[in-house]
N, CA, C and O atoms as a GROMACS GRO file, in nm:
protein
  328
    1UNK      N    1   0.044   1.441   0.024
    1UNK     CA    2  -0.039   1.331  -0.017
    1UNK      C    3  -0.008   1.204   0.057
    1UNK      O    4  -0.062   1.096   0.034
    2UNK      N    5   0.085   1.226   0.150
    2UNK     CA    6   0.144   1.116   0.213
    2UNK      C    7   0.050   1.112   0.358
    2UNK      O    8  -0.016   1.213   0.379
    3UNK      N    9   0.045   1.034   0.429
    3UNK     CA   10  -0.053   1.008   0.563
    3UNK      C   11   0.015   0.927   0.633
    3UNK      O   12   0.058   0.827   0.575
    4UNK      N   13   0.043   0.944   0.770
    4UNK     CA   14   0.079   0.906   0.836
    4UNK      C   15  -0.012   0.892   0.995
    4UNK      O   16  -0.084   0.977   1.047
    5UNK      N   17   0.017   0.781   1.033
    5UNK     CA   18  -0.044   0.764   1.170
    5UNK      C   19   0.001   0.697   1.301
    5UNK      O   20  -0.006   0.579   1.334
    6UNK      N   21   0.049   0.802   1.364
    6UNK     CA   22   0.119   0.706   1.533
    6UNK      C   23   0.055   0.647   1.589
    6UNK      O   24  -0.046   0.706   1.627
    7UNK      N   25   0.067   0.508   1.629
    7UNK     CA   26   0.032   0.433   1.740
    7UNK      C   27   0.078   0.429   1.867
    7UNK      O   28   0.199   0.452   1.860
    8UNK      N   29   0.038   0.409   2.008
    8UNK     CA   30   0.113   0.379   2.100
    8UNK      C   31   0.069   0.210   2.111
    8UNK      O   32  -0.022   0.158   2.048
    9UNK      N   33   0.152   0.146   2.200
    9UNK     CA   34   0.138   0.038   2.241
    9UNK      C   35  -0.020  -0.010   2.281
    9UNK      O   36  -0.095  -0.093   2.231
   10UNK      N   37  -0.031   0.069   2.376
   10UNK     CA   38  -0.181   0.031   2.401
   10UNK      C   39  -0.316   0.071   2.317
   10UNK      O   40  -0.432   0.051   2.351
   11UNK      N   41  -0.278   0.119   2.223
   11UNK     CA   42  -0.404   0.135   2.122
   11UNK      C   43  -0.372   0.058   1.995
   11UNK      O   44  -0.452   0.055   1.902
   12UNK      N   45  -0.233  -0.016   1.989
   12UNK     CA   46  -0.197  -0.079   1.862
   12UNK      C   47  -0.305  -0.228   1.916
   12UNK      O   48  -0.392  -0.279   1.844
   13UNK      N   49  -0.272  -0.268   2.043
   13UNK     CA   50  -0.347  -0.404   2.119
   13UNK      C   51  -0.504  -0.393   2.062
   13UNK      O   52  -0.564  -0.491   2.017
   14UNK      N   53  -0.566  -0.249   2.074
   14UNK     CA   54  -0.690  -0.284   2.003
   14UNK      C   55  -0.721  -0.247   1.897
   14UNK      O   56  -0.843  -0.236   1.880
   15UNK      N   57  -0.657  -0.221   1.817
   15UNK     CA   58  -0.661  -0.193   1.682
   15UNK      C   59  -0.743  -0.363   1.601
   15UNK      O   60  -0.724  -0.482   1.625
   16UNK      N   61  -0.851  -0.279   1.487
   16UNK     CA   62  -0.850  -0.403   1.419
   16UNK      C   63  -0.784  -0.491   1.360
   16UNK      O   64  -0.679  -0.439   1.323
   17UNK      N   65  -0.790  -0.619   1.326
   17UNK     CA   66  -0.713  -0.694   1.321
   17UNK      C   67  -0.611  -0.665   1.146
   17UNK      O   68  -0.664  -0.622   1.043
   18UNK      N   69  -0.468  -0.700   1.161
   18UNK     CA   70  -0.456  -0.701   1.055
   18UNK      C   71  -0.358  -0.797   0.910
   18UNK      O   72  -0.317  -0.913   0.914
   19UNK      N   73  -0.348  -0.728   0.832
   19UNK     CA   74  -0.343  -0.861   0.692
   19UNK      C   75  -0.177  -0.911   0.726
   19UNK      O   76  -0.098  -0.864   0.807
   20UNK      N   77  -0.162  -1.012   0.639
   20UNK     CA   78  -0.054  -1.100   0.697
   20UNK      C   79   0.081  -1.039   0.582
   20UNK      O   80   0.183  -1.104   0.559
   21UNK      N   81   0.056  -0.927   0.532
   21UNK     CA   82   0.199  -0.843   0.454
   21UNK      C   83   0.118  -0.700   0.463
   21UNK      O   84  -0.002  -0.675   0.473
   22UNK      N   85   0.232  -0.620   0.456
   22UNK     CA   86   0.250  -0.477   0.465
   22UNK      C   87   0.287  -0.423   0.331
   22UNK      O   88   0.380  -0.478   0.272
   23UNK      N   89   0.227  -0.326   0.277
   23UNK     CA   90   0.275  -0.284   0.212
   23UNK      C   91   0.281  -0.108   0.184
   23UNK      O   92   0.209  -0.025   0.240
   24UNK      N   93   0.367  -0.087   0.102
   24UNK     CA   94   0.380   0.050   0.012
   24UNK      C   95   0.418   0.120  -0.110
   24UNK      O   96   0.526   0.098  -0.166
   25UNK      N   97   0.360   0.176  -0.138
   25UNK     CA   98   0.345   0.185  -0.280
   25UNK      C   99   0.345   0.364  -0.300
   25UNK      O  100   0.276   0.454  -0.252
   26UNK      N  101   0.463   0.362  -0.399
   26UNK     CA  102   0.478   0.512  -0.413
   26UNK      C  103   0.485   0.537  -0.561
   26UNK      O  104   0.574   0.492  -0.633
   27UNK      N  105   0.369   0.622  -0.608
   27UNK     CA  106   0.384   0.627  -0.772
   27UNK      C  107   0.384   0.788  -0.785
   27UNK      O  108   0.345   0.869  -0.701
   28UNK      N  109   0.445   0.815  -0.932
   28UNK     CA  110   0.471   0.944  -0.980
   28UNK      C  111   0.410   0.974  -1.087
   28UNK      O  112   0.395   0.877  -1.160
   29UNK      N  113   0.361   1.084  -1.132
   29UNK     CA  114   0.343   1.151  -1.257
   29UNK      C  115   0.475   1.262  -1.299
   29UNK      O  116   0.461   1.380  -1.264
   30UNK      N  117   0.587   1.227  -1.367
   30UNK     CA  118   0.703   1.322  -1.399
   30UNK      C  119   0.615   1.457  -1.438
   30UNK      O  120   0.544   1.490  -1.532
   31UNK      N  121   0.680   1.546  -1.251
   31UNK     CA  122   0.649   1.698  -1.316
   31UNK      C  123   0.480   1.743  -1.246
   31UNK      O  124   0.460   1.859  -1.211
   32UNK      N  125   0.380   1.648  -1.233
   32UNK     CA  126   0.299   1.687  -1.180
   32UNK      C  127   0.224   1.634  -1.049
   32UNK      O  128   0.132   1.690  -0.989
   33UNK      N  129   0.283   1.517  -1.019
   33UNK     CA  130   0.272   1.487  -0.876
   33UNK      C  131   0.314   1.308  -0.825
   33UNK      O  132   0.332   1.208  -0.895
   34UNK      N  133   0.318   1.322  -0.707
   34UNK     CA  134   0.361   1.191  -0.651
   34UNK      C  135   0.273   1.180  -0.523
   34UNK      O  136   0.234   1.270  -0.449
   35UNK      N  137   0.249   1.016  -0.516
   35UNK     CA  138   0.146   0.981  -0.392
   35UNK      C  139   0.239   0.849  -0.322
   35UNK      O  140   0.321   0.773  -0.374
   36UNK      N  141   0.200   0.856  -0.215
   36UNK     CA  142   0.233   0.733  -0.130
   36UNK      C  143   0.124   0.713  -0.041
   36UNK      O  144   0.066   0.783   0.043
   37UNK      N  145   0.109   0.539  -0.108
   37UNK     CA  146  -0.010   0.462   0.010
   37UNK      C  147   0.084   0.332   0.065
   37UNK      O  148   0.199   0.294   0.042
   38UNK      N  149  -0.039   0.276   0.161
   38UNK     CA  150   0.038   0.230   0.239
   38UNK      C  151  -0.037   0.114   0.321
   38UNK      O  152  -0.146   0.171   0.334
   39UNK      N  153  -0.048   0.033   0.363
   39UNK     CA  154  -0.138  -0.039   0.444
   39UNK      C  155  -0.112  -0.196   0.484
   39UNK      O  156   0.006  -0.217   0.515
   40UNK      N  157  -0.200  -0.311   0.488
   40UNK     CA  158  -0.198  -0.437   0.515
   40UNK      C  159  -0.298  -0.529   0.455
   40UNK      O  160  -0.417  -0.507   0.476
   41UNK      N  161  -0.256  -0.641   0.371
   41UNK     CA  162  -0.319  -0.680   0.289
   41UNK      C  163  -0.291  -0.884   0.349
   41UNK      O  164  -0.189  -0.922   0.405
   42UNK      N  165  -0.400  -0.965   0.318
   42UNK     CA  166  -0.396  -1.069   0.333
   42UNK      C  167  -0.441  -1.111   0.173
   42UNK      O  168  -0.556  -1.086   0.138
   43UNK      N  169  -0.355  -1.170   0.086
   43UNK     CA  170  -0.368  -1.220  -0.055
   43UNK      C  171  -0.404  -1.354  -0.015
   43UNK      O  172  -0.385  -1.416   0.090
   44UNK      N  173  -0.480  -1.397  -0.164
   44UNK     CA  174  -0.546  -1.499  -0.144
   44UNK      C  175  -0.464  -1.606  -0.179
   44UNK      O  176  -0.402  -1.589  -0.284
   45UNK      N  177  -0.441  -1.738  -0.106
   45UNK     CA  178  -0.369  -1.844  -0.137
   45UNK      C  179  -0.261  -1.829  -0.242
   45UNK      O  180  -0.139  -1.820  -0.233
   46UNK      N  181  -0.351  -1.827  -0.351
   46UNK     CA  182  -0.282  -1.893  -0.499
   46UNK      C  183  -0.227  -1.741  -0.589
   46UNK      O  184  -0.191  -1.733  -0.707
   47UNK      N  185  -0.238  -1.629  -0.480
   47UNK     CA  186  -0.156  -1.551  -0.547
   47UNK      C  187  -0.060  -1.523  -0.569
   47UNK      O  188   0.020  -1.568  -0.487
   48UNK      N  189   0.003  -1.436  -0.684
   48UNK     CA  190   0.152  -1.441  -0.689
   48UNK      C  191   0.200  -1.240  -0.621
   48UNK      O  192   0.132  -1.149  -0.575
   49UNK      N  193   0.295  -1.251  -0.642
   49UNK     CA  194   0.355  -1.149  -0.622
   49UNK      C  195   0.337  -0.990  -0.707
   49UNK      O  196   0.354  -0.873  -0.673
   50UNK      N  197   0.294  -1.057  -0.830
   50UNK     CA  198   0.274  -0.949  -0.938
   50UNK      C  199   0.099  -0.962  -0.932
   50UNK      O  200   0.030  -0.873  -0.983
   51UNK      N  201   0.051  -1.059  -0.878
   51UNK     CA  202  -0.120  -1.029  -0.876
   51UNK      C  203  -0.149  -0.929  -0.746
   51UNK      O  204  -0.256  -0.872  -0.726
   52UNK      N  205  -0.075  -0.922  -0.692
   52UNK     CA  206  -0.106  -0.892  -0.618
   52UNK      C  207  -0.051  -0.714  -0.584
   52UNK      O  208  -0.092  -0.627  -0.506
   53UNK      N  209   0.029  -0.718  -0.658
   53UNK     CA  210   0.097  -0.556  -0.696
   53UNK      C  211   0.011  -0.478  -0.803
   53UNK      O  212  -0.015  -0.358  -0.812
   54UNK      N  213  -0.021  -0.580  -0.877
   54UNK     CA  214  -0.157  -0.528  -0.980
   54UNK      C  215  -0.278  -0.458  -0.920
   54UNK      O  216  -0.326  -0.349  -0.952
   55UNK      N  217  -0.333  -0.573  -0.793
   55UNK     CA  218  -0.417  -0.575  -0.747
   55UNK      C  219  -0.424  -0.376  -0.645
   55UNK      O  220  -0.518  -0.296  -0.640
   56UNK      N  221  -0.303  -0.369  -0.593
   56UNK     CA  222  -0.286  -0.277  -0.478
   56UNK      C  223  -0.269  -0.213  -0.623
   56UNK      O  224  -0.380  -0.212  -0.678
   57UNK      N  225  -0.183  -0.166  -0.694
   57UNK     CA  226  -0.153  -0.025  -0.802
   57UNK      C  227  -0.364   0.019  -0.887
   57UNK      O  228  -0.407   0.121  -0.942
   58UNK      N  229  -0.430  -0.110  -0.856
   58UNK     CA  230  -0.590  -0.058  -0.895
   58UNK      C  231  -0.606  -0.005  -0.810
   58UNK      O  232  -0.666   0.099  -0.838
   59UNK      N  233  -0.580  -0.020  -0.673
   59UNK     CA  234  -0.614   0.038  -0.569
   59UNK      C  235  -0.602   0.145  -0.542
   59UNK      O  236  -0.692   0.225  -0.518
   60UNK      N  237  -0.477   0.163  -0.542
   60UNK     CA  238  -0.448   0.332  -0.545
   60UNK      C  239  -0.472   0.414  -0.607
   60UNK      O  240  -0.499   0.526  -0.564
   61UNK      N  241  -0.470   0.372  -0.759
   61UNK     CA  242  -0.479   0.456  -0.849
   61UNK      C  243  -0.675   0.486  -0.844
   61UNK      O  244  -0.731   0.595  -0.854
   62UNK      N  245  -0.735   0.360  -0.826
   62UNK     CA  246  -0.898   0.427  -0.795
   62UNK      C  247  -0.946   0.495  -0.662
   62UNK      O  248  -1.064   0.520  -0.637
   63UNK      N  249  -0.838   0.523  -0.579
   63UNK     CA  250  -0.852   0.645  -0.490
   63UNK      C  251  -0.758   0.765  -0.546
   63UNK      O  252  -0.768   0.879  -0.503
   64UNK      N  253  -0.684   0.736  -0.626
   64UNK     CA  254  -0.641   0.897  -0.671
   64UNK      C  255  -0.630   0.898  -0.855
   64UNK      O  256  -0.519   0.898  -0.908
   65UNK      N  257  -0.756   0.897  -0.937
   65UNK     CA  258  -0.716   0.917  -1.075
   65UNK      C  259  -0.634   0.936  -1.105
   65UNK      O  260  -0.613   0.867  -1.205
   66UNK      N  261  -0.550   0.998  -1.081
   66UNK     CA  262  -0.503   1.152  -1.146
   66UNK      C  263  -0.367   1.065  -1.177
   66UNK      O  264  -0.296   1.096  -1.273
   67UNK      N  265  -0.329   0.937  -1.078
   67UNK     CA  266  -0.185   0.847  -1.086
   67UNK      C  267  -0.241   0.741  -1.184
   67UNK      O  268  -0.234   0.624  -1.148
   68UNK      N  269  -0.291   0.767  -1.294
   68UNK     CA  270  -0.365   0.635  -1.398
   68UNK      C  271  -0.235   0.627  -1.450
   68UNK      O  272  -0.176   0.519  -1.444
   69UNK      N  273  -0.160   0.762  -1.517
   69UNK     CA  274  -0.068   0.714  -1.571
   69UNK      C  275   0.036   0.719  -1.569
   69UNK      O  276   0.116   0.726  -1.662
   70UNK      N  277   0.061   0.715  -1.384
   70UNK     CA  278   0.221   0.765  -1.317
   70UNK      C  279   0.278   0.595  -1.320
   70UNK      O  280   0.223   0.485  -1.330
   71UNK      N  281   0.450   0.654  -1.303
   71UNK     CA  282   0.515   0.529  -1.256
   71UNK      C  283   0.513   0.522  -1.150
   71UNK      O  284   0.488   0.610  -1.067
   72UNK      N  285   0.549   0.380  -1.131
   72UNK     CA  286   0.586   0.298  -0.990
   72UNK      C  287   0.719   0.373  -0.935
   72UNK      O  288   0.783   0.417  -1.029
   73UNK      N  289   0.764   0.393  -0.838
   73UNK     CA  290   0.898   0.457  -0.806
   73UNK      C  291   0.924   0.380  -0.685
   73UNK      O  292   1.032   0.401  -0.631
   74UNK      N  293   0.859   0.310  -0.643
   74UNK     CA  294   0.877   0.249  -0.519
   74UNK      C  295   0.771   0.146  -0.418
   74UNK      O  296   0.704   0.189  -0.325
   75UNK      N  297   0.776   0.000  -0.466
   75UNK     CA  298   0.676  -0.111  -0.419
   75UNK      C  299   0.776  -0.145  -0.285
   75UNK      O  300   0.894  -0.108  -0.283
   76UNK      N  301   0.716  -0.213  -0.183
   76UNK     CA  302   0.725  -0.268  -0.092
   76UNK      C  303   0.608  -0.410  -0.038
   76UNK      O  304   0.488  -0.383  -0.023
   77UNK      N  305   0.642  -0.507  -0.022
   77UNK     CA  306   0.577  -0.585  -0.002
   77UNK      C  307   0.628  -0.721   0.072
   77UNK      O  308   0.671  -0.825   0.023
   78UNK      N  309   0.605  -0.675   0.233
   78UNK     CA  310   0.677  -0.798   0.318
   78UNK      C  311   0.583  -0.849   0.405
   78UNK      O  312   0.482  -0.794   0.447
   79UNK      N  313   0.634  -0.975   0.431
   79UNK     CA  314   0.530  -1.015   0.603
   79UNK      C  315   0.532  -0.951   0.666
   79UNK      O  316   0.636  -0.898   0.704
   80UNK      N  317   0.402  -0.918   0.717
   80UNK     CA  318   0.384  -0.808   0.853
   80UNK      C  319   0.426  -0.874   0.962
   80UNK      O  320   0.331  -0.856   1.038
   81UNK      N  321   0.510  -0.942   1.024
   81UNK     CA  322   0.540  -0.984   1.136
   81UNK      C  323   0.727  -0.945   1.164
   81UNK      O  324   0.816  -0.950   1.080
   82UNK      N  325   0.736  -0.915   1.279
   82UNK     CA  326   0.876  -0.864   1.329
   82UNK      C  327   0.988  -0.976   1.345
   82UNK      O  328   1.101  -0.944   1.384
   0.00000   0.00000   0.00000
């Protein structure tokens, strides 16, 4: 359930543009399954940290039902810059 995708250098240059934090998010159902998503998000000004973990856990969970009523096992949420 996990996805992964390699870049090289020269196809990361044209890649669309992206959000100013990274994140990942790994939730469980004890016993019947676990998902990990993953991506880049630009929050709006006046958000906080937990609006915005709210915001991504709707997210995931309305691409995979089935995690409505798994735990969190693992948030990530940093500036996308090196």
């Amino acid at each position: 359930m996990t996805s992964q995708t390699s870049t090289t250098a020269s196809s990361a240059a044209s890649a669309a543009p992206q959000g100013t934090h990274m994140w990942v998010l790994t939730l469980e159902v004890p016993g019947r399954g676990m998902t990990t998503s993953h991506g880049t998000v630009t929050p709006p000004a006046d958000a906080t940290r937990h609006d915005t973990f709210r915001t991504l856990l709707d997210y995931v969970v309305s691409q995979n039902p089935r995690m409505s009523s798994a735990n969190c096992v693992f948030f990530s949420f940093e500036p996308n810059q090196l």
